[in-house]
C-alpha positions as CSV (number, residue, x, y, z in Angstrom):
1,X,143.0,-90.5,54.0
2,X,140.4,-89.2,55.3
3,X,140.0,-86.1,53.1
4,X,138.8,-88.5,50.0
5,X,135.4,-87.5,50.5
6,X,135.7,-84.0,49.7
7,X,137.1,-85.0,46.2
8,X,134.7,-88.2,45.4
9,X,131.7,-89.6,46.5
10,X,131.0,-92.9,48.1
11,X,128.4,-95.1,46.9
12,X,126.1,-97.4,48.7
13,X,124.4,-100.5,48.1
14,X,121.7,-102.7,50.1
15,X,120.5,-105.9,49.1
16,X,116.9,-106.4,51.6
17,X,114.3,-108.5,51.9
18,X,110.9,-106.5,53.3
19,X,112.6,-104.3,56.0
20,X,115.6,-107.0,56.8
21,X,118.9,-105.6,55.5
22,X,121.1,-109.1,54.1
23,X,123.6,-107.6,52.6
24,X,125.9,-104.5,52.0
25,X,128.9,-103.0,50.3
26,X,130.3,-99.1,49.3
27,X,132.5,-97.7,47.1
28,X,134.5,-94.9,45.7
29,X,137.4,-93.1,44.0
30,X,140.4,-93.5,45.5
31,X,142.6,-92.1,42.8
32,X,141.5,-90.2,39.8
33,X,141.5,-93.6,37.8
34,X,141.2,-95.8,40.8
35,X,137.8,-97.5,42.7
36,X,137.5,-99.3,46.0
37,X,135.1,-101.2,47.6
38,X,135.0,-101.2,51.1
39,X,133.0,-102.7,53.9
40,X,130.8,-105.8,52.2
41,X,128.6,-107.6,54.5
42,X,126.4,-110.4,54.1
43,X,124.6,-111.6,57.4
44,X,125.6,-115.3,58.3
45,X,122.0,-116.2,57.9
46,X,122.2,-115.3,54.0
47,X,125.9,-116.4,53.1
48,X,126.9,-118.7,50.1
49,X,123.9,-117.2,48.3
50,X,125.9,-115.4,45.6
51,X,124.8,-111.8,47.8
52,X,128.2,-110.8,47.6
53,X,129.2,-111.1,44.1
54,X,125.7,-109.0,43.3
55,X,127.1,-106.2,45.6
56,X,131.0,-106.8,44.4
57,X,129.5,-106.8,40.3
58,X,128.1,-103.3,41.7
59,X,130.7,-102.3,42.7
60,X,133.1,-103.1,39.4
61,X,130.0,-101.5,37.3
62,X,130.4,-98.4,39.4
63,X,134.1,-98.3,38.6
64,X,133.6,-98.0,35.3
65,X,131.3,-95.4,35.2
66,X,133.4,-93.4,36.6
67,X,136.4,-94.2,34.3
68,X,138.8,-96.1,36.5
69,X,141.2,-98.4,35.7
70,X,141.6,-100.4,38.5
71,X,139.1,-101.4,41.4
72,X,141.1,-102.7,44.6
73,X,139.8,-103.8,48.3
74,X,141.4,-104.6,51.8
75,X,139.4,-108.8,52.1
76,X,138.8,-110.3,55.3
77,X,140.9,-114.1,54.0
78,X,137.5,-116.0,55.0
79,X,136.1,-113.4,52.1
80,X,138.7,-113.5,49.2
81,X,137.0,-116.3,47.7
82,X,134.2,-114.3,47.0
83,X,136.2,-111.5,45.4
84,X,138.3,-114.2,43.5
85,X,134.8,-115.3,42.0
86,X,134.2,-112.0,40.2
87,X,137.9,-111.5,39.1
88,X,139.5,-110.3,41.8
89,X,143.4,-111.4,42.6
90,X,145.4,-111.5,45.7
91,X,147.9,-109.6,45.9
92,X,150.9,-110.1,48.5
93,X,151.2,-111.3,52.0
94,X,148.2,-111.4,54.7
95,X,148.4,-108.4,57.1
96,X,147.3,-109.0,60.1
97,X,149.1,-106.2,61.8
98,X,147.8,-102.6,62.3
99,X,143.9,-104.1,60.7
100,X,140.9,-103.8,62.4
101,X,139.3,-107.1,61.3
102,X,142.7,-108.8,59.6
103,X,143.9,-110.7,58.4
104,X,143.2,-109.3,55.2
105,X,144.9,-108.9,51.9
106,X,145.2,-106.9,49.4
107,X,143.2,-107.8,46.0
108,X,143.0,-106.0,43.0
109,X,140.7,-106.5,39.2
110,X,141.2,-104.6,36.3
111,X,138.5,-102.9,35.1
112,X,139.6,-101.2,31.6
113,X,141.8,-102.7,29.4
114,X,143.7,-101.1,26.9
């Protein structure tokens, strides 16, 4: 949905060294109780470093900040492990069909429980 932005606000987040970007990650509101986090990076160089979880635990903080519920992403599968790290579950089949970068999966983590 591309009209998301006019109702919430992405967020961005860089982990650098000097002027060399190693990492990256965004997220936002998808729902009124509901956060994603879209688009982490780490360069291959910098992998298996724990750089992702950082930018994923930003991510989750973010989320409830904002109030949500839920936080949810779209994984590439050599990724999920390092959403699984920081609480993350699979959910369903892989899709590798109608992706740009698939397959991926869907994986969600509760952020507030009640």
């Amino acid at each position: 949905d591309k009209t998301i932005f006019k109702k919430y606000s992405p967020k961005f987040w860089v982990v650098k060294h000097g002027d060399e970007i190693l990492a990256v990650n965004s997220g936002f509101k998808t729902e009124e109780k509901i956060y994603r986090s879209r688009g982490l990076f780490v360069h291959k160089d910098y992998r298996g470093q724990g750089l992702s979880a950082i930018l994923l635990r930003q991510a989750i903080l973010q989320g409830k900040r904002e109030d949500c519920h839920w936080i949810w992403s779209m994984p590439r599968k050599k990724a999920l492990p390092a959403y699984q790290r920081v609480g993350f579950k699979k959910r369903g089949k892989w899709l590798d069909k109608e992706v740009e970068f698939g397959p991926n999966c869907l994986a969600t983590r509760q952020l507030i429980y009640k």
